[in-house]
C-alpha positions, 0 to 999 in steps of 0.5 A, spaced: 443 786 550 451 787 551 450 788 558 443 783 559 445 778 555 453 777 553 457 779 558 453 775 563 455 769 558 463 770 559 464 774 553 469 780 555 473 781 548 473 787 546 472 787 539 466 781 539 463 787 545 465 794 540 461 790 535 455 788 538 454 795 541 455 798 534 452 794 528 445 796 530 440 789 530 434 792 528 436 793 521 437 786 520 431 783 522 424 784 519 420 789 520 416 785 524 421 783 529 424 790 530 421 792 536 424 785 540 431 786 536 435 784 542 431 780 546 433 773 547 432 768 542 433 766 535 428 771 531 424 767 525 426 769 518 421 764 516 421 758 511 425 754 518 430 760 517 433 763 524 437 768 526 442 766 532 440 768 539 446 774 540 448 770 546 449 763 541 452 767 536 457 771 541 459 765 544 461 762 538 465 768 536 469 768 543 470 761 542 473 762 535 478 769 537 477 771 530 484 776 528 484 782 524 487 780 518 483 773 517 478 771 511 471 769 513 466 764 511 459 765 514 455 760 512 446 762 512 447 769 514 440 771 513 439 778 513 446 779 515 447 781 523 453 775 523 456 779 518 455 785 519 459 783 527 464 779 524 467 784 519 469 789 525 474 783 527 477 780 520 479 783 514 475 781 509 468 777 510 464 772 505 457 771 507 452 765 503 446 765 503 441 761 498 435 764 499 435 770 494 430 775 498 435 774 504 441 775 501 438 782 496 436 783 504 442 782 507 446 786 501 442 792 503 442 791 511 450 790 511 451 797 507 447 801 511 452 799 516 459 801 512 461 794 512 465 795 506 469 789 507 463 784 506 461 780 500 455 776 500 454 770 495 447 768 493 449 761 492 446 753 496 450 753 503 453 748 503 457 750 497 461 754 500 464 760 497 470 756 494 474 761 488 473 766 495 477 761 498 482 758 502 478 761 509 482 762 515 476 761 519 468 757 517 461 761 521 455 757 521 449 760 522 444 755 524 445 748 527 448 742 522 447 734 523 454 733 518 459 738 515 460 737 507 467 735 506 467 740 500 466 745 504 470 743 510 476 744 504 475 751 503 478 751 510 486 752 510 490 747 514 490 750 521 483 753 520 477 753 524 470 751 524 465 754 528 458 750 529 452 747 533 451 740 533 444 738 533 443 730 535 435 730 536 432 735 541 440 736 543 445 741 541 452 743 542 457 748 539 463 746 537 470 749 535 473 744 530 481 745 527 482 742 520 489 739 521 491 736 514 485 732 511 480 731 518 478 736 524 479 736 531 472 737 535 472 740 542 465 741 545 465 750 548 456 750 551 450 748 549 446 751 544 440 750 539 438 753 534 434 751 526 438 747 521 440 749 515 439 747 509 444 742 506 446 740 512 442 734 514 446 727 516 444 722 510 439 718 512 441 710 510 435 707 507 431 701 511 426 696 509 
């Protein structure tokens, strides 16, 4: 996968490139999906949940530079993989997921790999993880159409967001910084990937 998929997409930091070689995908996926673990492309965890293509998920890490003395928040993160990644890069990690089997499945998962510095949260994603705040850094695991401005305030001023944008059949991941009260957009590479819950743009009523 390391040397197929993400060196091939310009990623060449050692921390993102050491992680993926290390955290073993297949314990994050279901059992169905073990066999095709590091194949590319998003793998289903059903109810219009997806895992991150490994290529979509290293790029955006890239993109982020993550240090070793951040707090992170992973938003939607399944079975864990993006957490599991992110904790051999930051100090600590809180990983939300809404979906109460993923998030027991994660918290299994994450500790068969020693992540000692991970926290899943069982919560709605768009809520965030507030009293676990203020981040340094925002992960989301899937795309948006709108960011929640709750959520966009659990970020530090100078924080960053990682996150894909879908408008339609389009996709693009963007890197934001919040400075003060509103985020600077700037777009890295284009990407698809399911829409999380909580995520969708408020659809104005029309006669």
């Amino acid at each position: 996968m390391v040397d197929t998929q993400i060196r091939p997409s310009d990623v060449t930091k050692y921390p993102i490139i050491d992680a993926m070689l290390r955290v073993e995908r297949e314990r994050f996926v279901p059992d169905a999906n073990r066999e095709t673990a590091y194949m590319d492309g998003a793998i289903q965890l059903g109810t219009g949940r997806a895992m991150l293509e490994p290529r979509v998920l290293a790029k955006l890490l890239d993109a982020l530079d993550i240090s070793g003395d951040e707090l992170v928040l992973d938003i939607g993160i399944g079975h864990g993989y993006s957490s599991a990644i992110v904790s051999r890069m930051a100090e600590a990690v809180v990983g939300v997921e809404e979906d109460e089997a993923l998030a027991a499945e994660a918290e299994a998962a994450i500790a068969g790999v020693e992540a000692d510095n991970v926290a899943v949260i069982h919560a709605p994603l768009a809520d965030g993880a507030a009293k676990h705040g203020p981040f340094d850094v925002l992960l989301l695991q899937g795309s948006v159409e709108d960011i929640p401005a709750p959520l966009i305030a659990q970020l530090k001023d100078g924080g960053r967001i990682g996150a894909i944008f879908t408008d339609g059949a389009l996709g693009v991941a963007r890197i934001g910084h919040k400075r003060g009260e509103s985020v600077d957009w700037r777009d890295v590479f284009n990407a698809s990937a399911e829409i999380l819950p909580g995520f969708e743009r408020a659809r104005e009523f029309q006669l």
